[in-house]
N, C-alpha and C positions, 0 to 999 in steps of 0.2 A: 504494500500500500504506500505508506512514506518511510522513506529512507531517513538515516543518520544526517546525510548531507542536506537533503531539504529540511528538516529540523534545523541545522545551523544556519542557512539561509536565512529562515526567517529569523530567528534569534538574530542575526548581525541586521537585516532591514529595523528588525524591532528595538536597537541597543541595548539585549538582554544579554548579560553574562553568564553563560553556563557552562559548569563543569562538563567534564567527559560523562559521567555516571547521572546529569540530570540529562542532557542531551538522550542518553542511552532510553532513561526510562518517561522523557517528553513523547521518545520513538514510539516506543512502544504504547503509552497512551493514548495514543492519537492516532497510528493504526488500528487499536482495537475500536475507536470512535467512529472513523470511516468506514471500518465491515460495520458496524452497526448501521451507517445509514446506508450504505449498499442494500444491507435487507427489507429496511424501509424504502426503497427505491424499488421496487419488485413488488410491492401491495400495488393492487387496483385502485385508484383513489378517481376515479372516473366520477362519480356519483358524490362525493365527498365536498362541502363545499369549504371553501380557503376560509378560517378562523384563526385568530391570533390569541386565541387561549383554549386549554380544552373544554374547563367548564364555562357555563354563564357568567360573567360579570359585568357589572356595571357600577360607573362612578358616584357615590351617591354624594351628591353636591346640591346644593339649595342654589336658585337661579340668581342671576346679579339682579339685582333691582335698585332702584335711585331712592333715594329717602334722602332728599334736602332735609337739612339742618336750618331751625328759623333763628339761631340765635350766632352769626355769623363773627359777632366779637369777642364771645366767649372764646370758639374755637382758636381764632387769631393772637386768644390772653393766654392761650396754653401753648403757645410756637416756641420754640426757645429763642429765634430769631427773626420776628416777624419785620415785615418790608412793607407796610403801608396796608392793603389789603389782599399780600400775596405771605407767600412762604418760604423762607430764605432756606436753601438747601445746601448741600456740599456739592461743589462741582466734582462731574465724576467722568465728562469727556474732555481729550485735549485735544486742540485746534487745528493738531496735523492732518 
């Protein structure tokens, strides 16, 4: 399946250090990965439709909704560094 030398391969693209004896058993774990999906490569999945988990899930998140605030100086009296009727932030982009 894969060899010792494509093991190293990718370990020098990936600038990973490995001994002789992890190479050896990277080998080996990762052949026995490949015959595994080799097998699953040989199921009929004709009928099968593409999902990205096996069981059901879903994100259970509350929808955004707007809820203005009527007391607009309060929030301004809690800023650490408030700027007239905005919000003084840390700059976090440079102008390159």
């Amino acid at each position: 399946m894969i060899d010792k030398e494509q093991v190293h391969k990718v370990a020098t693209l990936a600038r990973l250090q490995m001994t002789e004896a992890e190479e050896e058993q990277i080998t080996t774990q990762m052949s026995s990965i490949l015959e595994y999906f080799e097998q699953l490569s040989e199921l009929n999945t004709d009928n099968v439709p593409p999902t990205t988990r096996a069981i059901d899930m879903s994100n259970v998140t509350r929808p955004d909704e707007l809820h203005p605030y009527p007391n607009r100086e309060a929030i301004l009296k809690e800023a650490p560094d408030p700027d007239g009727d905005f919000f003084r932030v840390p700059k976090i982009l440079s102008e390159e």
